[in-house]
N, C-alpha and C positions, 0 to 999 in steps of 0.2 A: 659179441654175446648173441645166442641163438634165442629166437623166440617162442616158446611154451606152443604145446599146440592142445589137444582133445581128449578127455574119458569120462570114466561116470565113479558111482559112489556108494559106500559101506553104512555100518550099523555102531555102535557104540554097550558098551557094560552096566552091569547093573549093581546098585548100591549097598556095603555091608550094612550093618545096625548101625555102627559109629556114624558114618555119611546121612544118614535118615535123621538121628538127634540132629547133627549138628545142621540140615536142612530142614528141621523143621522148628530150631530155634533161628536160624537167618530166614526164614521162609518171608517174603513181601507180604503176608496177608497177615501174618503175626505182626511185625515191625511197623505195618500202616496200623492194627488195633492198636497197639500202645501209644503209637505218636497219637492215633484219633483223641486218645482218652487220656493222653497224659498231662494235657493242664487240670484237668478235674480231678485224676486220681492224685493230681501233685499237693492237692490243698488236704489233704487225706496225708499222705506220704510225708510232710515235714514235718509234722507235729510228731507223727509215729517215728521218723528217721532220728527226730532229736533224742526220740527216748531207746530208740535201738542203741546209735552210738553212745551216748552219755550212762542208762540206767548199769548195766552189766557188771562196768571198771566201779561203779560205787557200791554197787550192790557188795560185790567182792571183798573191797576194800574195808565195809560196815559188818561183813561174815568177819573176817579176820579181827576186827577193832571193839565192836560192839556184845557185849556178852548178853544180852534182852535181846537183841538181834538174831545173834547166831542161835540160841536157843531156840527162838520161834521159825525160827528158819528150820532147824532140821526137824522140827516136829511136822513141818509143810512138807518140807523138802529131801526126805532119807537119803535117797539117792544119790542127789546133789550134794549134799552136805558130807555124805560118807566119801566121795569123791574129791573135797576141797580139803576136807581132816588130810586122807593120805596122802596126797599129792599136791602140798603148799605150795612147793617152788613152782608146780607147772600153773598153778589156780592164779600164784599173782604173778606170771610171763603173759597171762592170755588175758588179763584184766590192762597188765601194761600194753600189750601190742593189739587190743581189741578196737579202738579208734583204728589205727593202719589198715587191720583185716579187712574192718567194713567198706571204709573207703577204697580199698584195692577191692575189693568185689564190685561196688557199684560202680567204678571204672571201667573194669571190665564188662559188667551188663550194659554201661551206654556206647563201651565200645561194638559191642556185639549188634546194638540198636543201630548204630549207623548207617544209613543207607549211600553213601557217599565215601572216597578216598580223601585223605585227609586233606590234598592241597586241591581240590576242588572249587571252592572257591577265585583260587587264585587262576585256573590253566584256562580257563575262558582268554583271559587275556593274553596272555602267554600265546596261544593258538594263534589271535588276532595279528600280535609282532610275526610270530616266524611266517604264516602267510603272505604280511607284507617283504616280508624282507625274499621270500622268495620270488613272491612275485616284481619286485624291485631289480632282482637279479637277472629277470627275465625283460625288465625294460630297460635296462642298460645294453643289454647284449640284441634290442632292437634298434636302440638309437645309434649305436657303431654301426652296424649291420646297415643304416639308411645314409651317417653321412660315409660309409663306403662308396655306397650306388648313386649317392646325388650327386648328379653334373657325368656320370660313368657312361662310356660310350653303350658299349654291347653290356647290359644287364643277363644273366643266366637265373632263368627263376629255379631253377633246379640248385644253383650255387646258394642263389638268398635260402633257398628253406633248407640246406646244409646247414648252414650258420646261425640261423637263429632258432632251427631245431636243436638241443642239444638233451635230449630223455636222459640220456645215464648222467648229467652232471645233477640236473632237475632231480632224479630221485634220490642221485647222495645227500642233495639238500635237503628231500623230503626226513630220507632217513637221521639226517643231524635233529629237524623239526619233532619227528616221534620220541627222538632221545630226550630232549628238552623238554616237552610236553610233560612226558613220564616222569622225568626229574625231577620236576614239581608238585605233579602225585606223591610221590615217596618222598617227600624231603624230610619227614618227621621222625624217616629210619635211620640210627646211626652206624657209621661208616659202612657204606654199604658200594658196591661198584657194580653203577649198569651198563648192560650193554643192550645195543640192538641192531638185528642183521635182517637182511631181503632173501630168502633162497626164490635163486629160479626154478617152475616145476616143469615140468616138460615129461606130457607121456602119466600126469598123478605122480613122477616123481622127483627126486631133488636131484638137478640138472649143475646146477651152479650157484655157489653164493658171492656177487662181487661186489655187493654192498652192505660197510655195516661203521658202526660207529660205536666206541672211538674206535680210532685205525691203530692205538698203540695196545689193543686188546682182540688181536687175529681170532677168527673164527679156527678151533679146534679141531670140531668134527669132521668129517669129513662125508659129502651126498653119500655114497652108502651106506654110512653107518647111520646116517638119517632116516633112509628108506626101509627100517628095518619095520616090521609090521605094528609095532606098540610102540614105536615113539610119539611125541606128542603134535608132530609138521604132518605126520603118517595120517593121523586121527584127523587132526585139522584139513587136510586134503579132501580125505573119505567123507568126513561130515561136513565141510562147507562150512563149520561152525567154529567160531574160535574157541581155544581149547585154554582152557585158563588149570592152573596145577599151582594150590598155594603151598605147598611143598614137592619139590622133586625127593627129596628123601625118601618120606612117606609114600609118596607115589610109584616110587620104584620098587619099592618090595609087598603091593599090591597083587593079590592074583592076575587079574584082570586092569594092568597096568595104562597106563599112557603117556609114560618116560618113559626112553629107552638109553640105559647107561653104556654111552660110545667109548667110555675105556677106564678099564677095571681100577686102574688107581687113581680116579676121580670117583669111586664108586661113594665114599661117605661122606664128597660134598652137599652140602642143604644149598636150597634157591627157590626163589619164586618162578615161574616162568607163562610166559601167554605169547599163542601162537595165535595167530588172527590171517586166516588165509584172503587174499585178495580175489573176488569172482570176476572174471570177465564177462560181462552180460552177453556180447552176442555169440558169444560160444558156451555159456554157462558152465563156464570150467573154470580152474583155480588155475592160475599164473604166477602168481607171486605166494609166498608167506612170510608174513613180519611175527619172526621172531625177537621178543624183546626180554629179558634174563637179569633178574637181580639175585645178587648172591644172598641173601637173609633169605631166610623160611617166613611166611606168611605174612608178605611184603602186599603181594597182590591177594586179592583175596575172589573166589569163585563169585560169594554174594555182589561183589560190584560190577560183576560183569557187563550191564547196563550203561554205568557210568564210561566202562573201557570203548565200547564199543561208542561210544557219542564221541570221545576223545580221537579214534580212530576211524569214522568215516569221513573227517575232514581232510586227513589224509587217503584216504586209498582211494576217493575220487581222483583225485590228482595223481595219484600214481596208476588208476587206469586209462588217463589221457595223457598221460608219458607212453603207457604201452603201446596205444594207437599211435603214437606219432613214430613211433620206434615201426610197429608194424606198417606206416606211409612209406618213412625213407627204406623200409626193405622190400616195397613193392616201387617205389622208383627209383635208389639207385642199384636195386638187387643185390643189397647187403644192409646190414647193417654197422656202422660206426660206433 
């Protein structure tokens, strides 16, 4: 595997109407006012929510039933009342499913208020295990490596840091740890099948992908059909930013896209997808990109970006001290293994 070397970097699109609503109902400064003020406005909101849910289905019910009712009602109420006369069936459908609506609407406004992926809670810990378990992997393969050379006539210190160097297995592990992580984010989606891969960049472009997980789900695409200008590894290279897309769908038939569809009869699959480039600090270049791909549409979501990005700097530190150690054994044994 060859090593990534040096360039530099682009600009980014700008947003229709639809993108502006839907960013300035997830915008942080709305979603912190509401948390700010939502025990106060809550003491306000239940006594009002009992009578949203409850009043409606009676009211309805007392139009239909009540003749002193419905009379004063339409005298209040023309419009309404001329609306409930011709159209019975749909008056007592909306009186019956008007509990449901409500509660499906305020679902989704607290969905929208979340600032956090659903398994949040839990991938703190999550993190901690696969860590350990990596770094365990890594002191098993020191303790072999010492009772080799203890008591060993001629030690080769170039041999020892063969052996207990090993970057490309360390980042397949990392890449199984990002799957797992992620898993736990999304576990509230049903059936859903993720996947996540490393492309190598070399040159700002996709050089190689030889790691990805699971391995019973091959990477498709192929580096240039990655490298094409509006894909979203493209974007993430150019901008050094992770590039988060809560629909590839949508996204592809944007003017100003940043998916790019690698083969026409996968064209009407949906997915979420977030490409997270990896920066090399002493070159300030991008090396790696972790692509990570759930088949559901609006799995991952742009507003938790935040959240993704804490998720995945526990990794990509570690996967740029895999680089450097990759980059050691190819300046002392003048390859890389």
């Amino acid at each position: 595997m060859k090593l990534p070397v040096k360039k530099k970097a682009v600009k980014s699109s700008t947003p229709d109407w639809k993108e502006r609503i839907k960013r300035f109902l997830s915008a942080p400064q709305l979603r912190l006012w509401i948390n700010r003020h939502l025990p106060t406005v809550k003491k306000f909101l239940n006594p009002l929510g009992a009578l949203a849910v409850g009043a409606p289905p009676y009211l309805v019910s007392q139009y239909y039933q009540t003749d002193k009712f419905s009379h004063d009602f339409k005298a209040s109420w023309p419009v309404i009342s001329a609306i409930l006369d011709h159209h019975v069936i749909v008056g007592t459908l909306i009186a019956g499913l008007w509990v449901y609506l409500i509660l499906l609407s305020y679902r989704g406004l607290m969905s929208l208020m979340k600032e956090t992926p659903s398994g949040w809670k839990e991938v703190s810990d999550t993190i901690l295990v696969i860590m350990d378990n990596i770094v365990g992997s890594k002191e098993q393969r020191f303790s072999k490596e010492f009772k080799r050379i203890k008591g060993a006539q001629n030690v080769e210190a170039s041999d020892v840091f063969r052996n207990i160097t090993q970057p490309e297995k360390q980042i397949n592990e990392l890449v199984f740890g990002i799957y797992s992580a992620f898993d736990v984010l999304v576990r509230g989606t049903e059936k859903y099948i993720l996947k996540v891969n490393i492309a190598t960049i070399l040159d700002e472009k996709v050089c190689d992908i030889n790691f990805h997980y699971p391995n019973n789900h091959p990477v498709r695409s192929d580096p240039e059909d990655l490298n094409q200008k509006d894909s979203a590894i493209t974007n993430a290279i150019k901008s050094k930013q992770p590039v988060i897309i809560d629909s590839i769908l949508e996204e592809s038939r944007k003017p100003k896209k940043r998916f790019a569809v690698t083969d026409p009869s996968r064209a009407d699959e949906d997915g979420s997808l977030i490409c997270y480039p990896v920066v090399y600090d002493p070159t300030k270049q991008v090396i790696f990109v972790v692509s990570i791909h759930v088949d559901q549409p609006y799995v991952f979501k742009t507003r938790f970006k935040s959240s993704y990005e804490t998720v995945m700097k526990a990794f990509v530190l570690r996967i740029k001290l895999e680089y450097s150690l990759m980059a050691l054994k190819e300046a002392t044994d003048g390859k890389v293994t």
